[in-house]
Each structure stands twice: as C-alpha cells, then as structure tokens.
N, CA, C and O of each residue as an XYZ file, in Angstrom:
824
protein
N      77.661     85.445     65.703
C      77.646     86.309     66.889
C      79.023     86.314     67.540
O      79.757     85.336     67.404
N      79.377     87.317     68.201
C      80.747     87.372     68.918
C      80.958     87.017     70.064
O      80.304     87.509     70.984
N      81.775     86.220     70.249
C      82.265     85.168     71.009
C      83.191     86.391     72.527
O      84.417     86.495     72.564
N      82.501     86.934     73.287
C      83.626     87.744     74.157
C      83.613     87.149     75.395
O      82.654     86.917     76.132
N      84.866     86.913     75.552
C      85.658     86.449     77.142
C      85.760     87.833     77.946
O      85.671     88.920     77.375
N      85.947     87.695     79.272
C      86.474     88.484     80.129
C      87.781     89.129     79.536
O      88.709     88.497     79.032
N      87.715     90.204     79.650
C      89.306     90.912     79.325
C      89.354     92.276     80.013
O      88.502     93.146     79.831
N      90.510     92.411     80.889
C      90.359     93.676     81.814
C      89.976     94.894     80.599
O      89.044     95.647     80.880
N      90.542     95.048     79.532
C      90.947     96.053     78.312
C      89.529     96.110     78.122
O      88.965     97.200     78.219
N      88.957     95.182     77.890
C      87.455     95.522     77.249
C      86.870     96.182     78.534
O      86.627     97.389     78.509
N      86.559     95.219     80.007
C      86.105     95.672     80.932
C      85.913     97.448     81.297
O      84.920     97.980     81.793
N      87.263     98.140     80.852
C      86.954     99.293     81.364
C      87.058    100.115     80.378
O      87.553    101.212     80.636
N      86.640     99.836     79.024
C      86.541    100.255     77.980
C      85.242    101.144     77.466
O      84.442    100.284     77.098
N      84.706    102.305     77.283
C      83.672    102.651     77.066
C      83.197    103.019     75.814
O      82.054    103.091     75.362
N      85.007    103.381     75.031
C      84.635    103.802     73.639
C      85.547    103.528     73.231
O      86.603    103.429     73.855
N      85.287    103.231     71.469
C      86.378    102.342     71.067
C      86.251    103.642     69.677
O      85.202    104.002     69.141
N      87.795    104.187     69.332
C      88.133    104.941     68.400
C      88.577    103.932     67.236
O      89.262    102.984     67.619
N      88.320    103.994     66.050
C      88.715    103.358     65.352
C      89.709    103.609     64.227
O      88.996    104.023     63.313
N      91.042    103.583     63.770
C      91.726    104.351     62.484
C      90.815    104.200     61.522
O      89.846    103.441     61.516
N      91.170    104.962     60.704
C      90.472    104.611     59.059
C      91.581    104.178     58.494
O      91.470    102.970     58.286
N      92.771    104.664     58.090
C      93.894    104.046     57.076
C      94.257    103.248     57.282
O      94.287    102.823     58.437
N      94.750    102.586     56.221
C      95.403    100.880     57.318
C      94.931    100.468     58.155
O      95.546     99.553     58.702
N      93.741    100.835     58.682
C      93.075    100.004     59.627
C      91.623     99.403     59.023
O      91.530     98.176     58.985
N      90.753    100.018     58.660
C      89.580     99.766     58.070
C      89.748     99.605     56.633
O      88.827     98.915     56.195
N      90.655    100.014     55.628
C      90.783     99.743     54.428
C      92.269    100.118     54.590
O      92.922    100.605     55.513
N      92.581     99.669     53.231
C      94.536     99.175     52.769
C      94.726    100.526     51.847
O      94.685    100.578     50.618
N      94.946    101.600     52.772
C      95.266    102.827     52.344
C      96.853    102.560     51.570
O      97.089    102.930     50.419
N      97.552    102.063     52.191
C      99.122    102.230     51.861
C      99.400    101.298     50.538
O     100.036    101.929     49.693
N      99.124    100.130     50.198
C      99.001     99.314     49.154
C      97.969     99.837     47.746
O      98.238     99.578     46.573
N      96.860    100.553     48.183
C      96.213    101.242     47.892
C      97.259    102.574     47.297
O      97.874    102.178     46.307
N      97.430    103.302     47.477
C      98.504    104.362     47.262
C      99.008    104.014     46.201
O      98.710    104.492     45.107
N     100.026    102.932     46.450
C     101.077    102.596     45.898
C     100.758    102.181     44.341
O     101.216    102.503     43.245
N      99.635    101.214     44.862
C      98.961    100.787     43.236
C      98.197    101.904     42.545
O      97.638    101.712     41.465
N      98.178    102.978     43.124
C      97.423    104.160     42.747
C      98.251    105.048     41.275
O      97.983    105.430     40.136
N      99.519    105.016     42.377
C     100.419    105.929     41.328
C     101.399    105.259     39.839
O     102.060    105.707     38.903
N     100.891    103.733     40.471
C     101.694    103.425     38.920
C     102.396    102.087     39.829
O     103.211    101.699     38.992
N     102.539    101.312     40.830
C     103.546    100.837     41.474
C     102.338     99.354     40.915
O     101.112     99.398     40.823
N     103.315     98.128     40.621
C     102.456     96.567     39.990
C     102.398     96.106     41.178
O     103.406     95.470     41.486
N     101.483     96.189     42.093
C     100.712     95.926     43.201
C      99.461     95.576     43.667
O      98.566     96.326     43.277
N      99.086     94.554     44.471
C      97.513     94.575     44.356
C      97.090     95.364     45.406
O      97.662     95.076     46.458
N      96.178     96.379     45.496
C      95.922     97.211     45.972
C      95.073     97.481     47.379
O      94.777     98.563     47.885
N      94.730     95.895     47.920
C      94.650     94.907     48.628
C      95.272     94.534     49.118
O      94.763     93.950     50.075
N      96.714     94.440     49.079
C      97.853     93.145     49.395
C      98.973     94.527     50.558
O      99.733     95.315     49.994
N      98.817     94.513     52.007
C      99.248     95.285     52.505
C     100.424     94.372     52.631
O     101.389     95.042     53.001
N     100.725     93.145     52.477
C     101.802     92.763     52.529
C     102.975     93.288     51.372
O     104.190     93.242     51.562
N     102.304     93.792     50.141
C     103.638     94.211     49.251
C     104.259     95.452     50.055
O     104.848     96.220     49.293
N     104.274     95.759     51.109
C     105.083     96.606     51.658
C     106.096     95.790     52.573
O     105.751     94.987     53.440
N     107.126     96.055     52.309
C     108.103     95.199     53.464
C     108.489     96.055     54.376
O     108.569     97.281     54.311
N     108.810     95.067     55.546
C     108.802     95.635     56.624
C     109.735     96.589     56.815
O     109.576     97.547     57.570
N     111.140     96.283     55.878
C     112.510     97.406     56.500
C     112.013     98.415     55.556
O     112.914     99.200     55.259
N     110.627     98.729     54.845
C     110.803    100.180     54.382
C     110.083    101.188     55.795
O     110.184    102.397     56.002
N     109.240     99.935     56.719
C     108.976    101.530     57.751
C     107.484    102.492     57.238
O     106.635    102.572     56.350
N     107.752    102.855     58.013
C     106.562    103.968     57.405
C     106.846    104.925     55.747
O     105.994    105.619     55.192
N     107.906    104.740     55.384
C     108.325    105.592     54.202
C     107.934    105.220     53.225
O     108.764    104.701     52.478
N     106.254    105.318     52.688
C     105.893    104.894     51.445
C     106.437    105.452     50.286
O     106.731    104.794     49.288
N     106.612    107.024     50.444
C     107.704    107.301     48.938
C     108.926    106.219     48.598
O     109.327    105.858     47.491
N     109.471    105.745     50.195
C     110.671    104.884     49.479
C     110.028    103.509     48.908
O     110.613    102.881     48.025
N     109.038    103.159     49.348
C     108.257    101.845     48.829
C     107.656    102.036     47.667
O     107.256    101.020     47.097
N     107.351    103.825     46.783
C     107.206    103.498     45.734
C     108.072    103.645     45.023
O     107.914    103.134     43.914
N     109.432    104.415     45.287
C     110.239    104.423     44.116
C     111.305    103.316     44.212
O     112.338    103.484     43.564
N     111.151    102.118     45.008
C     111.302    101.273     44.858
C     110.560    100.172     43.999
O     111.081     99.351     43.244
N     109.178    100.353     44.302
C     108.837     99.457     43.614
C     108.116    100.219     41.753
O     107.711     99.560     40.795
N     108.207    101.529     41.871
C     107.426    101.745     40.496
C     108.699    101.456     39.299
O     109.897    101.710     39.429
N     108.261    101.074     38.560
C     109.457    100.771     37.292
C     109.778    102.038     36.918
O     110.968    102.273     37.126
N     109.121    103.021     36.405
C     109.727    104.148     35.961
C     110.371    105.223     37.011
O     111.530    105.611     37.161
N     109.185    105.538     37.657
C     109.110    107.146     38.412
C     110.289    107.127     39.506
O     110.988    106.169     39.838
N     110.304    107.917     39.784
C     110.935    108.488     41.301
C     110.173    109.976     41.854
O     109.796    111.023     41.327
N     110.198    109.340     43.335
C     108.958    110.537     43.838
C     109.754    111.397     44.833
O     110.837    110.977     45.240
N     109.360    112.357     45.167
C     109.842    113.066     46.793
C     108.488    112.816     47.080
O     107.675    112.507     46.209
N     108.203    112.948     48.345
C     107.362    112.996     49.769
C     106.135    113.842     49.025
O     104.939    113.573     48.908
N     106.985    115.060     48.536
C     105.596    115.973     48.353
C     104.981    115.190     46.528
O     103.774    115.141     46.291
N     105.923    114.727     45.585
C     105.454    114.720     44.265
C     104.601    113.539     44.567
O     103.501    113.455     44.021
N     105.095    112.432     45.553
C     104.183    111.454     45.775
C     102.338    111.581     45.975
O     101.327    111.091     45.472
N     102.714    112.571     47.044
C     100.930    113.022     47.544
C     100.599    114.203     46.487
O      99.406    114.424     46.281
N     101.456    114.890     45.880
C     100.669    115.741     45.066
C      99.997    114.955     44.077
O      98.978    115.502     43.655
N     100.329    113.532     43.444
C      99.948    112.979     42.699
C      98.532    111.842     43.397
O      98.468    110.776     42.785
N      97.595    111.986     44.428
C      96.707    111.497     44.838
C      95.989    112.295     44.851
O      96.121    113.399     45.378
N      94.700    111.696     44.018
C      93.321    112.594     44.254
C      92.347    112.310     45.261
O      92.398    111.523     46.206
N      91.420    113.123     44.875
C      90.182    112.772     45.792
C      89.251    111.667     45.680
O      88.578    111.097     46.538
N      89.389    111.453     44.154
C      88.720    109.842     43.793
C      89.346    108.666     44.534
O      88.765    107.687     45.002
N      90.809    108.992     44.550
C      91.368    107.429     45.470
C      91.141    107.780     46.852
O      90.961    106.757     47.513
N      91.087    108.721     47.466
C      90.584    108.931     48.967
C      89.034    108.452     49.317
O      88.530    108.075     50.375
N      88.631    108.581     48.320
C      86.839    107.852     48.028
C      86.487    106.939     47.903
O      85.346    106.592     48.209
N      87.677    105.955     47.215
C      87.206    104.410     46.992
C      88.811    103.473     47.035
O      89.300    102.794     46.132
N      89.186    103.662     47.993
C      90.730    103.191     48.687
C      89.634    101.640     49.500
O      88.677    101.675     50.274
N      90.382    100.439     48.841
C      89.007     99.044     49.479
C      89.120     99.112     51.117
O      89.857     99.676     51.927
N      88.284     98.461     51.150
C      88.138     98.150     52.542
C      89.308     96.819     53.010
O      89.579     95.853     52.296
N      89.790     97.058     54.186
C      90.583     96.223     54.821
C      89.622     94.890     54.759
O      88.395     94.873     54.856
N      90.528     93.757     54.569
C      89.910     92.556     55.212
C      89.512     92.441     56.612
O      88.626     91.635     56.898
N      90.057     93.148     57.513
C      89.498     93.096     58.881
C      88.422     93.851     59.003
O      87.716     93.373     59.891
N      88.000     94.711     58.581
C      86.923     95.820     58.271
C      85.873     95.411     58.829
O      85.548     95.938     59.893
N      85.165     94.495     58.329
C      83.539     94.525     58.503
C      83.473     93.604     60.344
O      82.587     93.681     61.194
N      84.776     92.823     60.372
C      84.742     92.247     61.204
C      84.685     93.370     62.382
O      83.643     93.730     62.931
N      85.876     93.819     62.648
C      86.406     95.075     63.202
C      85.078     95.847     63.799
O      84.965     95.965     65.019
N      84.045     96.386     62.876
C      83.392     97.336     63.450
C      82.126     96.535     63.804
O      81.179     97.266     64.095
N      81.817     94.914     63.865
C      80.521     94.253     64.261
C      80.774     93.951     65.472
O      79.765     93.768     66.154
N      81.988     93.803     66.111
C      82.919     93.568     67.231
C      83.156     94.822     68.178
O      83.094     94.845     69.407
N      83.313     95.394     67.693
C      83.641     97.012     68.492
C      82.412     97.585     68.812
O      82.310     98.546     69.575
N      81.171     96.858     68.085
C      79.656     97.736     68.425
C      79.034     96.445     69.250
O      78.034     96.627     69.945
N      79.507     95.431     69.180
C      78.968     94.313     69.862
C      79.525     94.668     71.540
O      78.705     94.636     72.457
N      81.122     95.031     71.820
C      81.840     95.354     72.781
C      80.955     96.265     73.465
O      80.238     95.834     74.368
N      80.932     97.466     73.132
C      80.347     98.943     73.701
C      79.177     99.611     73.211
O      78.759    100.608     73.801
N      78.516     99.088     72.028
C      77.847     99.821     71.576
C      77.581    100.781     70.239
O      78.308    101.767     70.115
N      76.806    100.583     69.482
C      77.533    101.512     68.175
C      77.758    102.404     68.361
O      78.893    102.805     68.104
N      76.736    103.293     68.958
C      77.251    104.725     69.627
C      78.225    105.359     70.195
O      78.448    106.511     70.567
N      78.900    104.093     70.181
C      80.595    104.500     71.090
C      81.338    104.092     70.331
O      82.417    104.141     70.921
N      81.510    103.665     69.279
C      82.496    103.528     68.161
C      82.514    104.710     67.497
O      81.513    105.363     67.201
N      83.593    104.981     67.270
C      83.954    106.469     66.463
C      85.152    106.218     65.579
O      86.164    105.584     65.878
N      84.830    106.902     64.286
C      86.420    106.569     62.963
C      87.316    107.878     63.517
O      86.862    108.972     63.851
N      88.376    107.555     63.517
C      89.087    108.574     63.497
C      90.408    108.819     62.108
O      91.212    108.001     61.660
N      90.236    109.895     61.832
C      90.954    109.980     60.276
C      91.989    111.379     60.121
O      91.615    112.539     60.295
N      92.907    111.088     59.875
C      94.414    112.600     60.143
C      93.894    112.888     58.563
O      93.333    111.793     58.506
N      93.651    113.406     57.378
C      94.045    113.765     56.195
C      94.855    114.461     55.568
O      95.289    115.311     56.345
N      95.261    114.555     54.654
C      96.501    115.620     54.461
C      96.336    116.889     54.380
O      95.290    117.213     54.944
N      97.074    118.039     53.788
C      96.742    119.231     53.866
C      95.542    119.457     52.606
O      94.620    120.219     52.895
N      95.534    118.894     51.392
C      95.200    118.891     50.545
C      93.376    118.826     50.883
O      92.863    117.840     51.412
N      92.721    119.846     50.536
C      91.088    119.960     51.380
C      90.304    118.603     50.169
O      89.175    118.154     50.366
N      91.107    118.206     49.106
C      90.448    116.892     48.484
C      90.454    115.479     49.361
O      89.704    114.535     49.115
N      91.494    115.508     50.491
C      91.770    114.321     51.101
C      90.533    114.275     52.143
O      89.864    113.269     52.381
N      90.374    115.415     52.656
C      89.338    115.050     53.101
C      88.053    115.126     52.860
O      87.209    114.596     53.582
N      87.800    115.784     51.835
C      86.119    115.634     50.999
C      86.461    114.175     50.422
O      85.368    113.693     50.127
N      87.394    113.321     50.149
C      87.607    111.615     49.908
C      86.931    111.526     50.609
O      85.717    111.594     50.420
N      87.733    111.262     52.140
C      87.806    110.516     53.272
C      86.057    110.506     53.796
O      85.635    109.506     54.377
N      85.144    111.684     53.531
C      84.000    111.963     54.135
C      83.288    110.709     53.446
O      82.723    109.824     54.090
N      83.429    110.764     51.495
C      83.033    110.160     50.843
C      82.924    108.214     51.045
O      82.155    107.328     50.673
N      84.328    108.324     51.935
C      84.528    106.719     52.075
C      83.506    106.510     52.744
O      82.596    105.845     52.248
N      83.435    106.877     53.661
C      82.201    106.361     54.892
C      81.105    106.426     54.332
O      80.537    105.334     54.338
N      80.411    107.418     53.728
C      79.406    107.957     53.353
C      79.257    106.167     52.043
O      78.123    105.868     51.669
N      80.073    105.567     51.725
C      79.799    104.776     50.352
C      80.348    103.161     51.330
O      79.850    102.045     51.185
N      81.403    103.521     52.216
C      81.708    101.843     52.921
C      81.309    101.169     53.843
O      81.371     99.950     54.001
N      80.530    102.621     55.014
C      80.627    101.963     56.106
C      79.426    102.002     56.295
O      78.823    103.005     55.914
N      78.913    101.231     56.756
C      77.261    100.894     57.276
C      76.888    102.619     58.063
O      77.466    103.508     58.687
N      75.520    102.274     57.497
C      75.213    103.972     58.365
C      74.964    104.244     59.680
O      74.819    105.416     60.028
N      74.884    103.257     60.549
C      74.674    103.834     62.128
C      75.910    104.534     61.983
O      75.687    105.676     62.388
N      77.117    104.437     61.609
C      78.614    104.983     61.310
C      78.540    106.564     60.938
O      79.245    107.399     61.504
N      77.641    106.859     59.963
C      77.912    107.827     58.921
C      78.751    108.992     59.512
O      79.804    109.538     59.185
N      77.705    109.174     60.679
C      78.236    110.947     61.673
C      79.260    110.618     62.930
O      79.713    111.596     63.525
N      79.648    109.311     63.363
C      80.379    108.511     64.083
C      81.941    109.062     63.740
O      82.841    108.228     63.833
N      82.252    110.307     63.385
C      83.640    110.239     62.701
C      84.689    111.549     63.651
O      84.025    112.247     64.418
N      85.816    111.765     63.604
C      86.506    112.582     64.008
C      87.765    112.736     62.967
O      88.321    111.742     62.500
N      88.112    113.910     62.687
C      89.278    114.307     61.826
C      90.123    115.389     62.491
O      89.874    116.336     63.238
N      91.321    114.832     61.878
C      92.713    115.495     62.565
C      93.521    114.306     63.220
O      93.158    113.265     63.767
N      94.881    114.916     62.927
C      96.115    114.162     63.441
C      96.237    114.069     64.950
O      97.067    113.196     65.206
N      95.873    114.476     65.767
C      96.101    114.481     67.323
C      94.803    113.451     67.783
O      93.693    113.877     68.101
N      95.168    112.086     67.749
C      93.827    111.391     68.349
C      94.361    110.799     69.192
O      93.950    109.677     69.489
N      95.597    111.451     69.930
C      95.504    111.591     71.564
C      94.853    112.522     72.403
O      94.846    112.585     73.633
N      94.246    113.313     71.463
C      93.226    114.482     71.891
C      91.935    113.498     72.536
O      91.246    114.007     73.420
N      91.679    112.334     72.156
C      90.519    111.482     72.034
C      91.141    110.637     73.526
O      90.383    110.098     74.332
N      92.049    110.656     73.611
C      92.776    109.952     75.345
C      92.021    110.175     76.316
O      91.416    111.244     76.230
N      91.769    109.400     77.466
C      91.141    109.233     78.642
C      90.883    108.000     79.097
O      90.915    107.003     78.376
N      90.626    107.993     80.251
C      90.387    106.249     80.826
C      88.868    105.742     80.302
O      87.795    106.142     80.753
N      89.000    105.079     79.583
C      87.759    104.111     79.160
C      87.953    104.566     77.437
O      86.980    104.341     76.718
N      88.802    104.995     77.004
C      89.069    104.792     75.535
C      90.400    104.033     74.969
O      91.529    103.761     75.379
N      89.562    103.835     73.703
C      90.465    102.447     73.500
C      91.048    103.003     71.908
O      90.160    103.119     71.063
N      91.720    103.164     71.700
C      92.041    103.445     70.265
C      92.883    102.303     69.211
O      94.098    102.167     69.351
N      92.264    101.652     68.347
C      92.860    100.506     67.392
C      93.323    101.225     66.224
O      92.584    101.755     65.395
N      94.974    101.210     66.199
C      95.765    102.207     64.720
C      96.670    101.025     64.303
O      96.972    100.064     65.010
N      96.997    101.235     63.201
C      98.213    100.824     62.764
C      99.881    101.909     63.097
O     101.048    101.616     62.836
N      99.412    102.927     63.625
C     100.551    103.349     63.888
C     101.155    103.152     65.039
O     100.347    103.090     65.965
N     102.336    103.019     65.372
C     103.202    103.067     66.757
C     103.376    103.810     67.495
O     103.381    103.476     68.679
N     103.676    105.650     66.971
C     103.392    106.658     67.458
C     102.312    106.951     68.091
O     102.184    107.426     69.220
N     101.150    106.503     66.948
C      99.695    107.079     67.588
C      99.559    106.325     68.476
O      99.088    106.921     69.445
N      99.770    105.046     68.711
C      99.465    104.327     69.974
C      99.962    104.922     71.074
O      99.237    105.525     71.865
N     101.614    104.769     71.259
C     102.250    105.418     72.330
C     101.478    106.885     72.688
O     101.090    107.052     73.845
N     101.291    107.809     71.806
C     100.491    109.152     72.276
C      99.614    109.277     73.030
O      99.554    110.128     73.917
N      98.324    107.939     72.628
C      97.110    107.550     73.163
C      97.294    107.554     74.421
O      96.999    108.502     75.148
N      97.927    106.219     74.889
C      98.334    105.631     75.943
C      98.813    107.152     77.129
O      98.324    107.846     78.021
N     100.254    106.956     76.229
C     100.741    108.654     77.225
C      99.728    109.340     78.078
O      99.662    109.588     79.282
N      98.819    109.606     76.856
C      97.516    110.692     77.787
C      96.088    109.713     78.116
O      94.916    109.949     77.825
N      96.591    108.736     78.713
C      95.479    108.436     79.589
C      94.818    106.540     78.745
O      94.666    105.448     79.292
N      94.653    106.887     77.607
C      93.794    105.786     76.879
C      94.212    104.569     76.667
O      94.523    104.090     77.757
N      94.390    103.773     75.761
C      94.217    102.521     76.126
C      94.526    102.492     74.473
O      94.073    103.241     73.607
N      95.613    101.173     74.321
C      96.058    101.797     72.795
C      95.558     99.754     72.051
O      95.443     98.751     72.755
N      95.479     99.795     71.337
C      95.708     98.096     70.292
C      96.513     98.515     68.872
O      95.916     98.928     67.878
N      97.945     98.339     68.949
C      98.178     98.330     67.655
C      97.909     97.094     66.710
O      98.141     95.894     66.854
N      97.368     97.782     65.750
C      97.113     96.364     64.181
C      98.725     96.274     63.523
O      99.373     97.041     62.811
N      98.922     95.355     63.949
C      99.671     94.699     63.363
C      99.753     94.938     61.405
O      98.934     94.573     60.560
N     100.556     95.388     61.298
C     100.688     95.933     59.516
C     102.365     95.758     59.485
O     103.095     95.655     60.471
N     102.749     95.754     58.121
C     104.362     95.589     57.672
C     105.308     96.532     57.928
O     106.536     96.566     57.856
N     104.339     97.388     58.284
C     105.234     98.925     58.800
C     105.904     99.283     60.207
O     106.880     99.937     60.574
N     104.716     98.397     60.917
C     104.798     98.884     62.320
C     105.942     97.686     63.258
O     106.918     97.319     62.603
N     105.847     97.265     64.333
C     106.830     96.314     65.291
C     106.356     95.681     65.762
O     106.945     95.170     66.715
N     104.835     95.202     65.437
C     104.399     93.940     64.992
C     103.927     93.067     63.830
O     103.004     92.253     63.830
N     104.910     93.472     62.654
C     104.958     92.943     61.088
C     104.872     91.742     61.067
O     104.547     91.214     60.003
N     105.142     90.903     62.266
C     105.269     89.478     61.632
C     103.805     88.581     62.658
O     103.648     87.413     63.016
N     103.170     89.553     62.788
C     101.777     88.498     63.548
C     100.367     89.121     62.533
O     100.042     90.248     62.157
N      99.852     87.904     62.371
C      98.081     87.959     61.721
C      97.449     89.083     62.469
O      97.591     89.180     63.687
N      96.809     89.866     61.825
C      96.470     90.966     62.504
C      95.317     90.823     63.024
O      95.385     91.267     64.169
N      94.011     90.337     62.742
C      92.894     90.193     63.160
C      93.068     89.004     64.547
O      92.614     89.056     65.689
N      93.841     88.072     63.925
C      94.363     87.617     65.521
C      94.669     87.663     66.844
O      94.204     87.121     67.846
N      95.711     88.565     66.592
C      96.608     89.866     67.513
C      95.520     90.163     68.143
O      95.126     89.663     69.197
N      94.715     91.470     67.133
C      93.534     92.607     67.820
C      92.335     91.571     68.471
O      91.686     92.032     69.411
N      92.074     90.414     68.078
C      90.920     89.554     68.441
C      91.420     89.156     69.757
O      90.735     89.471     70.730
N      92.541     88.494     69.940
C      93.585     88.475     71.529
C      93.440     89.395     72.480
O      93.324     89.117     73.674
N      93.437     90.652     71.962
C      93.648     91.952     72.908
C      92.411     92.392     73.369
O      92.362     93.019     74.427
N      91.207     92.108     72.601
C      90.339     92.231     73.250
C      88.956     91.687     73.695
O      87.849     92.075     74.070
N      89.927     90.149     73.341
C      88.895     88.704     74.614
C      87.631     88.417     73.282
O      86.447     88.115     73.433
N      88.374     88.634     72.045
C      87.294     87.830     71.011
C      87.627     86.994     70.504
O      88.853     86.887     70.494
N      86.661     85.647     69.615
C      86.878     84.520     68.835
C      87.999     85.791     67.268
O      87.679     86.966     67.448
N      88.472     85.723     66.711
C      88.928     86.494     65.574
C      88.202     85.651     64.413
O      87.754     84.512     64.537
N      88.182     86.436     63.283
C      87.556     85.948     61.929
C      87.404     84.208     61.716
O      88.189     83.427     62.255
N      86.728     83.947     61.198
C      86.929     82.633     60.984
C      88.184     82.306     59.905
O      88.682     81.184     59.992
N      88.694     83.191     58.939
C      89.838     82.413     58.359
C      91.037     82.722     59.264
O      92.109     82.265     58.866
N      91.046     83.250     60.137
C      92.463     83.317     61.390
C      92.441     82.745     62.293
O      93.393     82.627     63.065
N      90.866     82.028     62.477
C      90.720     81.184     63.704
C      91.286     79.886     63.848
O      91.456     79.309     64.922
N      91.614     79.383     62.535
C      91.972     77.987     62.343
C      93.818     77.946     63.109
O      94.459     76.895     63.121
C-alpha cells in the first residue's frame, strides 16, 4: 500500500496527467534498439546525457553501420514497435500511486505521436495490451499538453519543455528524471516519489 505524507503538490492536486514515452515505457532505448543500434531496449541509460534530446545523433552514433537524418530515422519505425515499446520500470508503480493520490478517474495518459497515422494506431494498441483497464479510455493525444494546464493538474514528463509549458499555463509540472533531460544524474522513481510525499519503489528505497 502507498505510503503518502503531506505534500502541498499533492494537496491541491486533482488530476494527475501522465506521459506515455519515457515515462511509462523506454520509448527512446526502445527506438534505438529498434533500428539496428546493440542496445538493451530497456536500458534508458544507453543514452548519454550530452546527446540531449537528439536520438538520430544517439543512433548514428551508436549503430555500427547506418547513418540516419531525423526523417530516415522515424521513417524507419513501425506500428508494431509503437505497440509493444516495454514498459518503464517505474510503470506499474507510477500509475498504483497516481490512482491511490486522486483517484483512477483522474489519471489520464497523455501521448504527442508523430505525423505518421501508424504511430498512433501503435500508441492506442499499447494501452489497449499494457495498461490495466480502468486506464483503457483514460487517454489524451497531441503535442500541446499544456492544453491540459490549470490549477489542480499535475503533469509527470520526461521532457523539460513540456514541463516548463505546463507550469507557464497554470499546472503543476514533475519532471522524470531520464539521460536527456537536467536531471540525468538522480534515480528517477526517487526524485518523482520525493515530489509527491511517497515511500518510492522498494528497489530505490534502500
């Protein structure tokens, strides 16, 4: 059961948005091991931190043969890896915590997909196969999830941008800590368990 302290953040919190990429499963490591790069596909740490958000440069760094542009990179992802991209290790924790906080009904995924209409017939598929079903219809798509901003929302991303956006218009931001972002060097379930007045996983608790 979850262990919650007082925390102003939770206190006036009513709904908690959740990322899907890099946040609920290891989209970016995932990717990488997708197109050919000797990676475990799991391991969000094989991304180092000075590549940044620029996964093309993280794969044609790390693939032995290829070299990608931006677009040959994503033209080369299907809809099967948008469907079964694993689940984050923080994952199951993440959403027993966020429905324990507010409620399941107030947890919502939020997911940007690319232009490509396969990324998001994936992305529908992930949920539909990962995430427990009070979840299933719990979802929002599109890149603007500062659209989702207001006082009593809480949005947990791995991005820096999307946080700052959140915040900007009103909401209430937790960045996850990932190799990309400008908190690369802290345990992530830690961090997010800190921010919002919980015990964190038992292997981060020690």
């Amino acid at each position: 059961m979850t262990s919650i302290k007082f925390n102003p953040i939770v206190a006036a919190t009513k709904y908690i948005y959740l990322d899907m990429d890099d946040v609920l499963n290891t989209c970016t490591p995932a990717a990488l091991h997708y197109v050919g790069c000797p990676v475990d596909p799991e391991d969000v740490s094989c991304h180092r931190p000075e590549w940044g958000y620029d996964i093309t440069k993280a794969a044609n760094l790390l693939h032995p043969t290829k070299i990608f542009t931006e677009s040959t990179f994503w033209q080369s992802i299907g809809r099967d890896f948008w469907a079964n991209v694993p689940k984050s290790a923080e994952c199951d924790w993440l959403l027993e915590t966020c429905a324990g906080l507010v409620g399941r009904e107030r947890v919502c995924i939020l997911t940007a997909p690319t232009l490509d209409p396969d990324c998001l017939a994936g992305k529908l598929e992930w949920i539909q196969w990962f995430m427990p079903k009070w979840i299933h219809r719990q979802y929002l798509i599109g890149p603007r999830k500062h659209h989702c901003a207001q006082r009593g929302a809480l949005l947990i991303d791995d991005s820096d941008k999307n946080i700052e956006a959140f915040e900007k218009h009103g909401g209430t931001g937790i960045l996850m800590p990932r190799p990309w972002n400008h908190l690369y060097d802290l345990p992530s379930a830690w961090f997010v368990a800190g921010r919002l007045g919980v015990q964190p996983p038992a292997r981060e608790a020690a």
